[in-house]
C-alpha positions as CSV (number, residue, x, y, z in Angstrom):
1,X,88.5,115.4,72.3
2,X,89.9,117.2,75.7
3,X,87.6,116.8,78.7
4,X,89.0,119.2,81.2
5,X,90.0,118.0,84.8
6,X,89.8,121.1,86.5
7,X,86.4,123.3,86.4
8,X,86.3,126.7,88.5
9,X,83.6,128.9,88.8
10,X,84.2,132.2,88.9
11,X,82.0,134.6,91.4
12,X,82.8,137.7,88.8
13,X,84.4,137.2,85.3
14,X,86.8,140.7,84.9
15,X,87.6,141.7,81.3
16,X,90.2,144.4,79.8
17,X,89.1,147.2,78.4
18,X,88.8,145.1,74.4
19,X,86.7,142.9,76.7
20,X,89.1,140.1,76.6
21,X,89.4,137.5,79.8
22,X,92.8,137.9,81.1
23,X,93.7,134.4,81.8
24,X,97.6,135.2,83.3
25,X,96.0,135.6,86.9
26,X,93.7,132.4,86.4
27,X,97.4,130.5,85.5
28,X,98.5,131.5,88.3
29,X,96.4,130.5,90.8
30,X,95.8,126.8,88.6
31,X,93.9,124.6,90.9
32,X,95.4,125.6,94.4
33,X,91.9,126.4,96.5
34,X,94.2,128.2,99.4
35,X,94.7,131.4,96.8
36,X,91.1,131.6,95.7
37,X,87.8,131.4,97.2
38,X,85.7,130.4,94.1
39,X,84.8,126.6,94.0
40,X,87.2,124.0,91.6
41,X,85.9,121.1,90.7
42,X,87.7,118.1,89.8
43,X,87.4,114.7,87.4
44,X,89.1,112.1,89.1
45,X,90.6,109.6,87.6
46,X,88.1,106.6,86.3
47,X,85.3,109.0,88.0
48,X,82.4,110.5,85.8
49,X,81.2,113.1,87.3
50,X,82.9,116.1,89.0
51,X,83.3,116.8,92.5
52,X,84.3,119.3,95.0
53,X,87.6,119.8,95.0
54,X,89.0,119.5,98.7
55,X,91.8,120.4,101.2
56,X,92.5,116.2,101.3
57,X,91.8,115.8,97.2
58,X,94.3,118.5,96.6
59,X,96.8,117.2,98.6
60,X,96.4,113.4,97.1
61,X,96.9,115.5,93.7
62,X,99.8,117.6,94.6
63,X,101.4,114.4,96.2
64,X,101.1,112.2,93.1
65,X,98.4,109.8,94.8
66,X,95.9,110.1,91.5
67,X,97.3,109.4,88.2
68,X,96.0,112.4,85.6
Protein backbone atom coordinates (compact mmCIF):
# COMPACT_ATOMS: atom_id res chain seq x y z
CA UNK A 1 0.00 0.00 0.00
CA UNK A 2 0.82 3.76 -1.24
CA UNK A 3 0.74 6.31 1.58
CA UNK A 4 0.82 9.62 -0.26
CA UNK A 5 3.58 12.34 0.70
CA UNK A 6 1.92 15.15 -0.51
CA UNK A 7 -1.82 16.10 0.72
CA UNK A 8 -3.45 19.48 -0.66
CA UNK A 9 -6.61 20.86 0.23
CA UNK A 10 -8.39 22.33 -2.13
CA UNK A 11 -10.64 25.66 -1.19
CA UNK A 12 -13.10 24.73 -4.33
CA UNK A 13 -12.91 21.31 -6.19
CA UNK A 14 -13.93 22.38 -10.22
CA UNK A 15 -15.32 19.63 -12.35
CA UNK A 16 -16.05 19.37 -16.32
CA UNK A 17 -19.13 19.36 -17.48
CA UNK A 18 -19.28 14.86 -17.10
CA UNK A 19 -18.35 16.00 -13.55
CA UNK A 20 -14.87 14.66 -13.76
CA UNK A 21 -11.76 16.38 -11.65
CA UNK A 22 -9.46 17.63 -14.09
CA UNK A 23 -6.25 16.71 -12.58
CA UNK A 24 -3.81 18.28 -15.61
CA UNK A 25 -3.80 21.80 -13.66
CA UNK A 26 -3.22 19.96 -10.17
CA UNK A 27 0.03 18.22 -12.16
CA UNK A 28 1.09 21.13 -12.82
CA UNK A 29 1.25 23.01 -9.94
CA UNK A 30 2.67 19.43 -7.93
CA UNK A 31 3.70 20.61 -4.56
CA UNK A 32 5.24 24.15 -5.40
CA UNK A 33 3.20 26.41 -2.59
CA UNK A 34 4.44 29.80 -4.58
CA UNK A 35 1.68 28.81 -7.61
CA UNK A 36 -1.14 28.02 -5.27
CA UNK A 37 -2.63 29.30 -2.21
CA UNK A 38 -4.41 26.17 -0.80
CA UNK A 39 -2.41 24.44 2.06
CA UNK A 40 0.05 21.14 1.12
CA UNK A 41 0.81 19.06 3.56
CA UNK A 42 3.78 16.93 3.68
CA UNK A 43 5.03 13.28 5.26
CA UNK A 44 8.53 13.62 5.96
CA UNK A 45 10.62 11.11 5.90
CA UNK A 46 10.66 8.65 9.22
CA UNK A 47 7.72 11.37 10.41
CA UNK A 48 4.13 10.05 11.15
CA UNK A 49 2.10 12.63 10.95
CA UNK A 50 1.75 15.39 8.34
CA UNK A 51 2.75 18.83 8.58
CA UNK A 52 2.52 22.18 7.00
CA UNK A 53 4.34 22.31 4.21
CA UNK A 54 6.73 25.50 4.24
CA UNK A 55 8.79 28.07 2.31
CA UNK A 56 12.20 26.26 4.22
CA UNK A 57 10.56 22.40 3.90
CA UNK A 58 10.06 23.07 0.28
CA UNK A 59 13.34 24.22 -0.38
CA UNK A 60 15.10 21.19 1.84
CA UNK A 61 12.83 19.04 -0.80
CA UNK A 62 13.59 20.68 -3.92
CA UNK A 63 17.38 20.70 -2.88
CA UNK A 64 17.51 16.92 -2.14
CA UNK A 65 17.99 17.52 1.76
CA UNK A 66 15.08 14.75 2.56
CA UNK A 67 15.28 11.38 1.06
CA UNK A 68 11.53 10.46 -0.40
Amino acid sequence: MQIPLFIRFLSKLSTTTTYKIPKSNMKKIGFDISKTEDPIFVLLPGSSEYILLTEEIHSNIVNKKYRF
